[in-house]
C-alpha positions as CSV (number, residue, x, y, z in Angstrom):
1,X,73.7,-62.4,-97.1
2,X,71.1,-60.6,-94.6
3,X,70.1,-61.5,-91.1
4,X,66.6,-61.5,-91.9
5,X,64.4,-63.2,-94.5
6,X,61.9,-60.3,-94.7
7,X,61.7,-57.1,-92.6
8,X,60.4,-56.6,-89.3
9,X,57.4,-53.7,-89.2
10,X,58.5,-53.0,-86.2
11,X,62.5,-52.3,-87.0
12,X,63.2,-49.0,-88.0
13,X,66.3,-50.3,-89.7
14,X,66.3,-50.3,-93.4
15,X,66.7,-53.8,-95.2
16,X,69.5,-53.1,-97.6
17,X,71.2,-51.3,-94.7
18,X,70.7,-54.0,-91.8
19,X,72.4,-56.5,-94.8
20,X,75.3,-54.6,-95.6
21,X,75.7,-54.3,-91.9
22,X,75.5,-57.7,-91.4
23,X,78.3,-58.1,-94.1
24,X,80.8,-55.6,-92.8
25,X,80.3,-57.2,-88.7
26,X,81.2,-60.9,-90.5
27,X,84.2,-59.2,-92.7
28,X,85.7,-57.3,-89.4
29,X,85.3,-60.4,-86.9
30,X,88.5,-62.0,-86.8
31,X,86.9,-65.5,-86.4
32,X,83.8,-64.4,-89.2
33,X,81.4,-65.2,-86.4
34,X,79.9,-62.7,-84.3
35,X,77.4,-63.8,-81.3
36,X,74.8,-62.4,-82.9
37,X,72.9,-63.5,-79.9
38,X,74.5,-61.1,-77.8
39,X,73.1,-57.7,-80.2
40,X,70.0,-56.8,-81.2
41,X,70.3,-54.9,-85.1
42,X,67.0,-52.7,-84.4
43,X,69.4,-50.5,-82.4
44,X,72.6,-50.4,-85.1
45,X,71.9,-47.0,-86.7
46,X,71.2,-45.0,-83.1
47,X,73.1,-47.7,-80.7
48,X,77.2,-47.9,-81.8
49,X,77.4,-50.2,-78.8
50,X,74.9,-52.9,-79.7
51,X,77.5,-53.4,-83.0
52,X,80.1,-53.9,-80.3
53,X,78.6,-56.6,-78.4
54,X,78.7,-58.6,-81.4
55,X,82.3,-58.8,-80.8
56,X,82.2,-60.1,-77.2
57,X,82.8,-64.0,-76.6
58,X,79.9,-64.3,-74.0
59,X,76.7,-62.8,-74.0
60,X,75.6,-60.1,-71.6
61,X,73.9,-57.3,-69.9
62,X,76.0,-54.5,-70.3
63,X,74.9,-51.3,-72.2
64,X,78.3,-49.7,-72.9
65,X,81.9,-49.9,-72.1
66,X,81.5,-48.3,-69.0
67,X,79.2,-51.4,-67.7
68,X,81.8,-54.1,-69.3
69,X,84.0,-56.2,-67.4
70,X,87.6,-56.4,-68.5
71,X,87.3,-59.8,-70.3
72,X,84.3,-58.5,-72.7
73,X,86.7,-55.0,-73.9
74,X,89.7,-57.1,-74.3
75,X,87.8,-59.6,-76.3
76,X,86.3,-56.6,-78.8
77,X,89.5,-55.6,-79.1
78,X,90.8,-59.3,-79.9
79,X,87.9,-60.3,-82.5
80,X,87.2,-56.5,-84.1
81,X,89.9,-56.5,-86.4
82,X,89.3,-52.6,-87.1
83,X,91.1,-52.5,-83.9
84,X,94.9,-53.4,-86.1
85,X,95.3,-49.8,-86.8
86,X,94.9,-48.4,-82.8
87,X,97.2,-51.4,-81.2
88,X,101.1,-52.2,-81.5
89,X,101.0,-55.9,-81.3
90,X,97.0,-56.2,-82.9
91,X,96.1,-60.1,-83.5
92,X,97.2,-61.1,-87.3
93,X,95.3,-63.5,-88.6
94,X,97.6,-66.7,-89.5
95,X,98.8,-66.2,-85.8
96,X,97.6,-68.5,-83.0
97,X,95.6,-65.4,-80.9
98,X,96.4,-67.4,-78.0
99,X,99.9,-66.1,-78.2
100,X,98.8,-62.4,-78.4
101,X,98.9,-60.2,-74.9
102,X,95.2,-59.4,-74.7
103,X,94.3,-63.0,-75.1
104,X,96.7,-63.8,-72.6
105,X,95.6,-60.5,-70.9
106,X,92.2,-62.0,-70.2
107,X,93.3,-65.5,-69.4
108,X,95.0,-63.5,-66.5
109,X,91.9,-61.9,-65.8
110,X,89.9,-64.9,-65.8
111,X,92.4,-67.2,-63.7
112,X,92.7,-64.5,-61.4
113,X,88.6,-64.1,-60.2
114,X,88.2,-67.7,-60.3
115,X,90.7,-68.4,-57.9
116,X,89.0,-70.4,-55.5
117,X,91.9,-69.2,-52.4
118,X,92.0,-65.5,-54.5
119,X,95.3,-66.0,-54.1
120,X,98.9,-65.8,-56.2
121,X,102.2,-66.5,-55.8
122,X,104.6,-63.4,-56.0
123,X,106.0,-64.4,-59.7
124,X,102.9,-65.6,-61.0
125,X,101.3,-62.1,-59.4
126,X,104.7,-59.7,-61.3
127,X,103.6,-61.7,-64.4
128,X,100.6,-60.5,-64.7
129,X,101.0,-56.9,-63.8
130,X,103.7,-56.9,-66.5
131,X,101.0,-57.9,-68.9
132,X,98.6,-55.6,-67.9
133,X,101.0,-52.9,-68.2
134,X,102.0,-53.9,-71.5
135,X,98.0,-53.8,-72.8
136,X,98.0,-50.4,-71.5
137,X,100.9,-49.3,-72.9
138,X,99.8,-51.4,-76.2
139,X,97.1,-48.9,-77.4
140,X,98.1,-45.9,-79.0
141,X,97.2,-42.7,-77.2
142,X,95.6,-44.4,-74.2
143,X,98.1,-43.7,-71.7
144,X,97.4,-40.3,-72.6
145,X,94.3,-40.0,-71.0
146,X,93.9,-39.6,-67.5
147,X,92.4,-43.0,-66.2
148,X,94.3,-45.3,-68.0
149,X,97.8,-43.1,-66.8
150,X,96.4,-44.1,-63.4
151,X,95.8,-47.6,-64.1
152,X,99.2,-47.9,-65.1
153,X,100.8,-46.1,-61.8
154,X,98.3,-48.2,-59.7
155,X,99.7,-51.8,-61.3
156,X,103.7,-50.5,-61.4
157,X,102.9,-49.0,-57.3
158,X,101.6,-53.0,-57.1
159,X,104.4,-54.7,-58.4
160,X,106.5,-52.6,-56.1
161,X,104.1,-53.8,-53.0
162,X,103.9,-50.0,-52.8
163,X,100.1,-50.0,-52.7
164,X,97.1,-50.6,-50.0
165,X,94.0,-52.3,-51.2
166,X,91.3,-50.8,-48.9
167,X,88.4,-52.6,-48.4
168,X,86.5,-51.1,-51.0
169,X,88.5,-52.1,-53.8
170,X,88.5,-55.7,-51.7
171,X,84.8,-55.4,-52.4
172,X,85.3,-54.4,-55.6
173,X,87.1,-57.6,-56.5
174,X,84.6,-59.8,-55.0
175,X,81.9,-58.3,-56.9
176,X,83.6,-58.9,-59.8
177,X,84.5,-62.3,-58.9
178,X,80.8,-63.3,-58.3
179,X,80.3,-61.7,-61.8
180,X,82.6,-64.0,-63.6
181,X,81.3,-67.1,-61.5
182,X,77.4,-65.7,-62.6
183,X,78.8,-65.6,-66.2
184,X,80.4,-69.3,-65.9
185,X,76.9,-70.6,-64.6
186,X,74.6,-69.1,-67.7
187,X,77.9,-70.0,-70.2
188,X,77.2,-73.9,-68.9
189,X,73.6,-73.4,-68.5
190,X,73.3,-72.2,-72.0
191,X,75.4,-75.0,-73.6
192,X,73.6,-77.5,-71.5
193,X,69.8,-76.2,-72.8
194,X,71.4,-76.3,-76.2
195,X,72.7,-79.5,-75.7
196,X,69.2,-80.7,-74.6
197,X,67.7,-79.3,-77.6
198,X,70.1,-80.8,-80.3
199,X,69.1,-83.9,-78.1
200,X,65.3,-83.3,-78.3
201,X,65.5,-82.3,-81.9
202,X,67.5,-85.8,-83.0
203,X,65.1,-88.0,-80.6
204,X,62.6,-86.8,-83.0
205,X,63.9,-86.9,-86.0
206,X,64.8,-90.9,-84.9
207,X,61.2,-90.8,-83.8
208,X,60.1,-89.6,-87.4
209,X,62.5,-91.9,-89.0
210,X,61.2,-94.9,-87.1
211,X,57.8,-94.3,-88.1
212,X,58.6,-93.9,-91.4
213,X,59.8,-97.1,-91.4
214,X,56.8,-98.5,-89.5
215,X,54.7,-97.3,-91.8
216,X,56.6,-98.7,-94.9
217,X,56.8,-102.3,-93.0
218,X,52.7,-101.4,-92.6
219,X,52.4,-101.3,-96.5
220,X,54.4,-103.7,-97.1
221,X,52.3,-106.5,-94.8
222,X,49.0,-105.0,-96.5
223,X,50.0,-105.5,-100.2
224,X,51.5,-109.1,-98.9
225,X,47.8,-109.7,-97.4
226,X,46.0,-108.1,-100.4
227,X,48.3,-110.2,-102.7
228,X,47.6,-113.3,-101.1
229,X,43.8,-112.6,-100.9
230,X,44.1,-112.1,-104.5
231,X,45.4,-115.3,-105.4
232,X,43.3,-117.3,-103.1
233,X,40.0,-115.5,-104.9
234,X,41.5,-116.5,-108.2
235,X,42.0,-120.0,-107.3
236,X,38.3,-120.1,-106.0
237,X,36.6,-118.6,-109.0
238,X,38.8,-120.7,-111.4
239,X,37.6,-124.2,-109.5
240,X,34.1,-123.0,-110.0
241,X,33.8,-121.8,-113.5
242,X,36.8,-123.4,-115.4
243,X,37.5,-126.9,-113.2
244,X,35.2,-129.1,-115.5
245,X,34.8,-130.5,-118.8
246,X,32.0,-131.9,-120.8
247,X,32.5,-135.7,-121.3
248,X,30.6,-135.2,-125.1
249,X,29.9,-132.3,-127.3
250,X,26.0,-134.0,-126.9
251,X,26.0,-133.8,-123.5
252,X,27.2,-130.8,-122.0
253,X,25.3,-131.1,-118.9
254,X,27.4,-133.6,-118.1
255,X,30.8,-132.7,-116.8
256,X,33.9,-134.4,-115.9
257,X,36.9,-132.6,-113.7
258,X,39.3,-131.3,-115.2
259,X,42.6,-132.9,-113.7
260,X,45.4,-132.4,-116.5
261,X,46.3,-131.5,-119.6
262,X,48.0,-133.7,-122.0
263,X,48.8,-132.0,-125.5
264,X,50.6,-133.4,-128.1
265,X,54.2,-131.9,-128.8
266,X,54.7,-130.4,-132.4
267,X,57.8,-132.2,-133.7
268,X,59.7,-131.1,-136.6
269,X,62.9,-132.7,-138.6
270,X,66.1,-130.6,-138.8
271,X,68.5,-131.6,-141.7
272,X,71.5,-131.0,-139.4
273,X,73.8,-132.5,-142.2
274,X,72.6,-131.1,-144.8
275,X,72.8,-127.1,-143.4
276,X,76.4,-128.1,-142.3
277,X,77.5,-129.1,-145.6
């Protein structure tokens, strides 16, 4: 299976490559269906990234991970299954992912910037820092590096109320709440222009349909009145040419109308008796 029918000129990706690509991004997704809408192939062979978008659940601007919101990495590293090998609890297919800690992970996240009040109560607040921790300490080797170590201090110094959010970081969060609120605007704007056009395309499909049918009823009145007209004609040219008799064989000029015909039924004698004996 390939995503194109024929090769662009312009694509400086190779056919057979572009299609085994296409293959291997189907086979890794952990649902088999990428948002293909979200990655452009032209840019698979010099742009690792663009592969990754196809494993993001919404579609957006970012260029790498650097420029991706939490929700977009955690849901790579839900539907790339080539991440099993790099986590401790990966999602198995089988499983409901819904029970895994990065898709709960980003249910935090999500519930978190759309709080209208940006608010949490203190357990529901410890919950989520324990989960966050636990993604962190989830991927092998991460803690290891120098960011994610402080990450982790930052959300244990949290759950200790050991921490001061300075208005920057305030900022920070705000920014990214206006993000995920942008995001939830073009998510329903896209579904409602796709809704429209499912509903454009099946208004004209009835559309078609019903003229279809019009056009059939259409044929169907004209044979009706050709039939009619045809039998009417016949009727006509019979009562001029074949309505009249001659009264005599010597005077053919002279013509009676013809009104009925009588004719003589052939009668024949059956021995019923005799074939029954």
């Amino acid at each position: 299976m390939s995503l194109y029918k024929k090769k662009s000129k312009s694509s400086p990706l190779p056919f057979a490559i572009c299609s085994k690509m296409y293959d291997c991004i189907v086979c890794d997704h952990f649902f088999t269906d990428p948002l293909w809408s979200n990655t452009d192939p032209r840019k698979w062979c010099s742009d690792p990234w663009s592969i990754a978008k196809a494993y993001q659940s919404t579609i957006g601007q970012n260029t790498s991970a650097k420029d991706t919101d939490a929700s977009g990495l955690l849901s790579i590293i839900i539907n790339d299954t080539t991440f099993t090998d790099k986590l401790r609890h990966p999602v198995k297919r089988g499983i409901d992912p819904e029970n895994n800690i990065y898709c709960k992970a980003r249910t935090a996240r999500n519930d978190i910037l759309h709080s209208p009040k940006m608010k949490l109560d203190e357990a529901k607040m410890l919950e989520y820092i324990d989960l966050f921790s636990d993604v962190l300490k989830d991927i092998k080797g991460l803690l290891e590096q120098d960011k994610a170590m402080r990450a982790y201090k930052a959300l244990e110094q949290l759950k200790s109320a050991d921490i001061h959010i300075s208005s920057e970081d305030e900022n920070k969060i705000r920014k990214l709440r206006e993000n995920a609120i942008n995001d939830i605007e073009l998510e329903k704007q896209n579904a409602l222009t796709a809704i429209k056009e499912a509903a454009d395309q099946e208004n004209e499909r009835i559309k078609s349909n019903a003229s279809t049918v019009v056009n059939k009823l259409d044929e169907l009145s004209d044979y009706e009145n050709t039939k009619s007209d045809f039998v009417k004609d016949l009727i006509s040219f019979n009562k001029r040419h074949h309505s009249t008799i001659p009264v005599s064989p010597l005077f053919d000029f002279r013509a009676a109308d013809l009104v009925e015909f009588y004719v003589i039924p052939e009668l024949k004698y059956v021995d019923v008796y005799g074939e029954l004996s």
